[in-house]
C-alpha positions as CSV (number, residue, x, y, z in Angstrom):
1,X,11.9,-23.8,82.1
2,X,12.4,-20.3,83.1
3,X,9.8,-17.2,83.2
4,X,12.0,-15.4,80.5
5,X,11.3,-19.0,78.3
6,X,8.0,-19.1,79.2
7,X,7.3,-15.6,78.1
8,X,9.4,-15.9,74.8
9,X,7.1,-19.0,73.3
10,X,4.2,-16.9,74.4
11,X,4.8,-14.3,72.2
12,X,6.0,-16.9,69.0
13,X,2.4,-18.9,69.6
14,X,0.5,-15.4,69.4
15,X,-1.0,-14.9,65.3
16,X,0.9,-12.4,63.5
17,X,-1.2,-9.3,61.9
18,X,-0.1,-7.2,59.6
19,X,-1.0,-3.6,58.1
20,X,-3.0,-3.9,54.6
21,X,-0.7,-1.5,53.7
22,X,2.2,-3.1,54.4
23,X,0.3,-6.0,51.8
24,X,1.8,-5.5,47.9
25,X,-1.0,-6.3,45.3
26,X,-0.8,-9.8,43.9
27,X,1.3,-9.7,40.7
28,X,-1.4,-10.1,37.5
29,X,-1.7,-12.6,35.1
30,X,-0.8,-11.6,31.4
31,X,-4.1,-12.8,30.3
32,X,-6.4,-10.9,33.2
33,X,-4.3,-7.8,31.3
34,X,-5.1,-8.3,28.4
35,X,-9.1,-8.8,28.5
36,X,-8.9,-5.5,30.6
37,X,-7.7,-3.9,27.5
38,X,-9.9,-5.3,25.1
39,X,-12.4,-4.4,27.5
40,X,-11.2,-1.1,27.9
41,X,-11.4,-0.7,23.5
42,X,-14.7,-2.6,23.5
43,X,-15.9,0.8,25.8
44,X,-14.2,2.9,23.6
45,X,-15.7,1.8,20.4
46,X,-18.9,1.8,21.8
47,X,-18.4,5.5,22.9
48,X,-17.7,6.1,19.6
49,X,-20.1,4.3,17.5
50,X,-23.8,3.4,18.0
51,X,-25.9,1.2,14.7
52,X,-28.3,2.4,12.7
53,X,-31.6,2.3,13.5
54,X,-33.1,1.6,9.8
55,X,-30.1,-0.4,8.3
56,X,-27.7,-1.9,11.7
57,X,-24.8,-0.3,9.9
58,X,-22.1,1.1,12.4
59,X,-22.2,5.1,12.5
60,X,-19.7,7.2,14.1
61,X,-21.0,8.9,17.2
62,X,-19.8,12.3,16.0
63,X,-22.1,11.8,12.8
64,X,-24.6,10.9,15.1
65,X,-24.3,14.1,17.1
66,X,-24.3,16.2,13.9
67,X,-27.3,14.8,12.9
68,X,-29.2,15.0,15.7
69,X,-28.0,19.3,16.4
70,X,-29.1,19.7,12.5
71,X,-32.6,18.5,13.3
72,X,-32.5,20.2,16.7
73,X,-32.3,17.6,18.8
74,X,-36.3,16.2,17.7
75,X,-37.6,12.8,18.3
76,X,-36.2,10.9,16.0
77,X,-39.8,8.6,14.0
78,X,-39.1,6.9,11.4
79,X,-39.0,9.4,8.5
80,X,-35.9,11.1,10.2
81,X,-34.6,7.6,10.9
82,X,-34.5,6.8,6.9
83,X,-33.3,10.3,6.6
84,X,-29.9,9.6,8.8
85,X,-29.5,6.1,7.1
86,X,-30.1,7.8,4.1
87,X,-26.8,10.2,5.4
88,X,-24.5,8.0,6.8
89,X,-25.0,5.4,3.3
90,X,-24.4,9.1,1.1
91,X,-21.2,9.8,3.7
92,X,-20.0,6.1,3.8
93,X,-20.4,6.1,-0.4
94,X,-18.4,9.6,-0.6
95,X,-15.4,7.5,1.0
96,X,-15.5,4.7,-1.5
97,X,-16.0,6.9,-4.5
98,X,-12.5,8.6,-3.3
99,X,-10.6,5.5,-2.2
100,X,-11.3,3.8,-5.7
101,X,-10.1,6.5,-8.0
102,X,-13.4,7.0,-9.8
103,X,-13.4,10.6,-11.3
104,X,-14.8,13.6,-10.8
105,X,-17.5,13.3,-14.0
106,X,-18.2,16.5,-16.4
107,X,-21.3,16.5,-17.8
108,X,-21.0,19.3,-20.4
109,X,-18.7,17.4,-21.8
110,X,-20.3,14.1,-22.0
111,X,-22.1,14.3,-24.7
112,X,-19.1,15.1,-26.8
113,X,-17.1,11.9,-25.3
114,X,-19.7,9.7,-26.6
115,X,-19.1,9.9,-30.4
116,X,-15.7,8.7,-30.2
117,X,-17.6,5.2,-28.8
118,X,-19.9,5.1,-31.7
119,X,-17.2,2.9,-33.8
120,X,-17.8,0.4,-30.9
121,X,-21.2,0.3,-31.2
122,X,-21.3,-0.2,-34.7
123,X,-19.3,-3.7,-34.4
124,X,-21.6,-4.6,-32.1
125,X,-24.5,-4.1,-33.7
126,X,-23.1,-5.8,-37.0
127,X,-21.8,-8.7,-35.5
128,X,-17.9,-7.7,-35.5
129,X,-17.5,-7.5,-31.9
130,X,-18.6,-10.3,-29.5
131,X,-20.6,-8.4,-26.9
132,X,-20.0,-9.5,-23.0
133,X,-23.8,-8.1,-22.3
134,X,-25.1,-9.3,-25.1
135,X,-24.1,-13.3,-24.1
136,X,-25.1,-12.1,-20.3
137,X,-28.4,-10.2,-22.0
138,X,-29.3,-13.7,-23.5
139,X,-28.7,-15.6,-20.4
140,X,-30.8,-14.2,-18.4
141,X,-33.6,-14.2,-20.9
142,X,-33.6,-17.7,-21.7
143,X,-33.2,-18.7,-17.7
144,X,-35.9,-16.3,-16.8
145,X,-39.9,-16.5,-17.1
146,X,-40.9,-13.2,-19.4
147,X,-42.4,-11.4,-16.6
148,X,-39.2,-11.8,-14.8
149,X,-36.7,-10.9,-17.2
150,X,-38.7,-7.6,-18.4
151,X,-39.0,-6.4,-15.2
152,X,-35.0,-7.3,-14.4
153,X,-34.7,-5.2,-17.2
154,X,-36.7,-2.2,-17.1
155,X,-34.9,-2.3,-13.2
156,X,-32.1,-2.4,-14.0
157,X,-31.2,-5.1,-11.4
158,X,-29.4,-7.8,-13.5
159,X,-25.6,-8.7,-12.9
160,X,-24.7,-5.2,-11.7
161,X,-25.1,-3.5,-15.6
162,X,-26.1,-0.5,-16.8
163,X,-23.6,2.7,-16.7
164,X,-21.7,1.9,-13.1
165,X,-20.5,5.2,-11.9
166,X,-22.4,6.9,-14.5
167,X,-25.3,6.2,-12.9
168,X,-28.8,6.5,-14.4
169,X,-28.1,10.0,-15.3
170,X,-25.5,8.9,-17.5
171,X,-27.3,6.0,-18.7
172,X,-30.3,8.3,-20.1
173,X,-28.0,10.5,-22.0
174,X,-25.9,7.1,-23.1
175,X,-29.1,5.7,-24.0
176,X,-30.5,8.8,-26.2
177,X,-27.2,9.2,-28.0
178,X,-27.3,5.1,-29.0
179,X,-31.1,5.8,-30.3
180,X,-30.5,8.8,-32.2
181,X,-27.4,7.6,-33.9
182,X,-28.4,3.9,-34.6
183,X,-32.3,4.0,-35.0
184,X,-31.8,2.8,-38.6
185,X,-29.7,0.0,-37.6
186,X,-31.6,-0.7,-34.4
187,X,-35.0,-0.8,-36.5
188,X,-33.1,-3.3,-39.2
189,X,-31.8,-5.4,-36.4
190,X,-34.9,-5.6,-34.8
191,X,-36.6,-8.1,-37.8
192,X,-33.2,-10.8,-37.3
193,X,-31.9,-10.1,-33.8
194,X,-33.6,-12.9,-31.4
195,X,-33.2,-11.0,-28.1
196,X,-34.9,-7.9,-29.9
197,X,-37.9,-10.0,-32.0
198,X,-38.6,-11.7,-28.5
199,X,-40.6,-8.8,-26.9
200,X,-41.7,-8.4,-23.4
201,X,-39.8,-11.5,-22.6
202,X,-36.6,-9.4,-22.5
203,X,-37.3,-6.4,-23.0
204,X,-37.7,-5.6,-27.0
205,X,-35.8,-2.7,-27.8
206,X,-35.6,-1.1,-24.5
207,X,-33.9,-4.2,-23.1
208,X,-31.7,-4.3,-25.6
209,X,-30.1,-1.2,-25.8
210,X,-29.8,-0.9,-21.9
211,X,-28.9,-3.9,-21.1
212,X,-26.0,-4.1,-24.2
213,X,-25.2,-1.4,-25.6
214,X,-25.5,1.3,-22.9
215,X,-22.8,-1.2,-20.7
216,X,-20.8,-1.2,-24.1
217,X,-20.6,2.6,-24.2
218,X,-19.9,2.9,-20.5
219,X,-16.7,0.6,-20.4
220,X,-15.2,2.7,-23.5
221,X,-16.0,5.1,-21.1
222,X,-14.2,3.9,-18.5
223,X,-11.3,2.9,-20.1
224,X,-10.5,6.3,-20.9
225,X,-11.4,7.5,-17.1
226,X,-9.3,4.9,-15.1
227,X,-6.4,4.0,-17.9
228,X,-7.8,0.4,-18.1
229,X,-8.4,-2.7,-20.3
230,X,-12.1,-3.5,-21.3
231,X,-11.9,-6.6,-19.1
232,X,-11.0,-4.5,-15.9
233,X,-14.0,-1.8,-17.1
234,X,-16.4,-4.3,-17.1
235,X,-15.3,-5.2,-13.4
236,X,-15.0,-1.5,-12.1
237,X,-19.0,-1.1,-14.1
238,X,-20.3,-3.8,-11.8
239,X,-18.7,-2.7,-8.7
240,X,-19.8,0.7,-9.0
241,X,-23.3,0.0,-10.2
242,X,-25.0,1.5,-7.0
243,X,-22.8,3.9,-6.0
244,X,-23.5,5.3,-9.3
245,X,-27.4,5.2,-8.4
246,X,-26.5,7.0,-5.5
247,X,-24.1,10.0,-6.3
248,X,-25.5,10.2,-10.4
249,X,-29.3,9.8,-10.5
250,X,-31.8,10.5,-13.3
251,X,-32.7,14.8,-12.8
252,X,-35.8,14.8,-14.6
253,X,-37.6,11.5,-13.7
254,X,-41.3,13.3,-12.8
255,X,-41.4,13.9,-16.2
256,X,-43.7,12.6,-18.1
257,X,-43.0,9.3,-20.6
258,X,-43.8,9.5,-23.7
259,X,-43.8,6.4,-26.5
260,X,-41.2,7.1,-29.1
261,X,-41.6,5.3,-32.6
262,X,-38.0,4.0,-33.5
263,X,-38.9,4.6,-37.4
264,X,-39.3,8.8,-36.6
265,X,-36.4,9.3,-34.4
266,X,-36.6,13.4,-35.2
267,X,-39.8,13.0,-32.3
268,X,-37.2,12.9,-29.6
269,X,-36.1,16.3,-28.2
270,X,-34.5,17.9,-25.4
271,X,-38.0,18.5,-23.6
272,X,-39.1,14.9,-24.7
273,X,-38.5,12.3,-22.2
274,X,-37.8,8.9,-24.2
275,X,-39.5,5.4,-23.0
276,X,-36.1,3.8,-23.9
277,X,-34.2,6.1,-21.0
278,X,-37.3,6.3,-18.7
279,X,-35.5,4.8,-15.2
280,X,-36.6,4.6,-11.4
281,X,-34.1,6.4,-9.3
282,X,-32.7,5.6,-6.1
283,X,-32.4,8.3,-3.4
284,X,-30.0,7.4,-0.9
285,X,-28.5,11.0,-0.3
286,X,-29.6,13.2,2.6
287,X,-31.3,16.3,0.8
């Protein structure tokens, strides 16, 4: 073997090194892609959201921010706390009020709407007109203790009734229109009408025109507000049962009740706040 062999079998045994940046990356795998993108959303998302601290809901960090420069940026205890959950629930509600068509309600004209419902309410009241709340009304008395249905009643938390989108606003001046026009026919009803002659157990009078024949008046309403059958009204009241508590609540609650005797209907005035309307309000909205 020659020198010039020697040397060239030298240089093949010797370990080749190369420049890192002569290396090119390792190709990636479609699925290593793909979870750094989710990750990369799962940061965004959290940039732009953060929960609630009362209620776990998922804000919008740009409400957030707003919030917090309208209070000027204090320590947020736990009344402010309520008062941003009480926001975001009023801001999220504002949304679904829009997406679902409900309308934009006049009150000074409400009480003129109503008297085209009375016929309605008639047929219920004499029997001509099988009443969805009524057979719901019944149900829940005869599957309840007394205590329990009365207090369901005067509540207002059984089956999503009362006025929907109407809210308790609308129910009290629903409710005062039914008693003024129909006191002679409530009173009569009131010595034959089981539900009515069983008292406390659900709800006497009270019960009976709020949970029947306030929900009655309400779907006519509805009908004429979103073009609808009675069928679909009764849906669309249910559904929008507590958006209606939120947006709609009773004005003059702090007033004081007063006992009205059904037989002397002319006690009941404008400054006269009736037991049959009297209703605890929710307040959800950020005042």
């Amino acid at each position: 073997m020659t020198i010039a062999d020697s040397t060239d079998l030298s240089a093949q045994s010797q370990p080749i090194t190369l420049d890192s940046s002569q290396l090119s990356p390792p190709p990636s795998s479609p699925i290593s892609s793909l979870c750094d993108i989710e990750l990369a959303q799962e940061a965004d998302q959290l940039d732009k959201h953060l929960s609630c601290p009362i209620c776990g809901m998922k804000v919008e960090k740009d409400f957030w921010d707003k919030f917090q420069d309208e209070i000027s940026y204090k320590r947020m205890n736990l009344r402010l706390q309520e008062r941003f959950c009480q926001a975001h629930k009023a801001r999220s509600a504002d949304d679904v009020w829009t997406d679902r068509g409900y309308p934009k309600i006049d009150w000074s004209a409400l009480q003129g709407r109503l008297k085209a419902h009375h016929r309605h309410i008639h047929a219920v009241l004499d029997g001509h007109y099988e009443s969805h709340y009524y057979k719901q009304h019944a149900k829940m008395v005869s599957s309840t203790k007394g205590y329990t249905a009365r207090s369901a009643v005067f509540t207002g938390h059984f089956t999503g009734l009362r006025a929907g989108y109407y809210g308790t606003k609308g129910e009290k001046i629903m409710a005062e229109d039914i008693v003024r026009t129909f006191s002679d026919k409530l009173r009569t009803l009131s010595e034959t009408d089981p539900l009515i002659a069983s008292g406390s157990a659900s709800g006497g009078m009270s019960g009976f025109v709020h949970a029947i024949l306030v929900p009655e008046m309400a779907c006519g309403l509805i009908m004429e507000d979103m073009k609808c059958d009675r069928d679909t009204a009764q849906d669309i009241l249910a559904d929008s049962a507590d958006i209606g508590e939120m947006f709609n609540e009773e004005e003059d609650e702090e007033m004081p009740r007063v006992e009205i005797d059904l037989l002397d209907p002319s006690e009941i005035n404008d400054e006269t706040e009736v037991l049959f309307t009297q209703r605890p309000g929710k307040k959800f909205r950020l005042v």
